[in-house]
C-alpha positions, -999 to 999 in steps of 0.1 A, spaced: -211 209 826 -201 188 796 -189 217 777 -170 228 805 -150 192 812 -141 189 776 -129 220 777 -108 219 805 -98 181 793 -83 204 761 -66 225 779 -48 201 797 -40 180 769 -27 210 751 -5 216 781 7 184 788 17 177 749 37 216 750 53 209 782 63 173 766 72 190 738 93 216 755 114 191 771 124 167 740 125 193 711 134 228 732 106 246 715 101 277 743 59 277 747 33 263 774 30 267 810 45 237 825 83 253 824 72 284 835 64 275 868 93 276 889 79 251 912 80 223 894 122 229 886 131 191 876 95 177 874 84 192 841 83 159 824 59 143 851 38 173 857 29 171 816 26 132 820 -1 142 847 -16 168 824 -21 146 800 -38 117 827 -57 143 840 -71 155 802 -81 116 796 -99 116 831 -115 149 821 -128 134 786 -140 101 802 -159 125 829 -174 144 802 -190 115 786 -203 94 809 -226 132 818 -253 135 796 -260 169 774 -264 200 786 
């Protein structure tokens, strides 16, 4: 179960730092601006990513190994 938080923490972090990344330097990768849904609310949705790969790392290690 640890394995699989930190895993899912990276994930998010990667996609909240190339959605981030999309918006301020116009590189054209991650998943954040390809969901038409969140048109105008890219920025927050990868601020939330990001809050939500912190939670996800905390999770994992306050759960012990295995």
């Amino acid at each position: 179960m640890k394995q699989l938080l930190e895993f899912l923490g990276f994930i998010a972090l990667v996609q909240g730092i190339a959605g981030l990344v999309h918006e301020f330097a116009d590189w054209d990768w991650g998943l954040v601006q390809r969901l038409g849904f969140l048109d105008g609310f890219e920025i927050y949705a990868s601020v939330a990513l990001l809050v939500l790969a912190f939670a996800l790392f905390a999770a994992a290690q306050s759960r012990k190994s295995g």
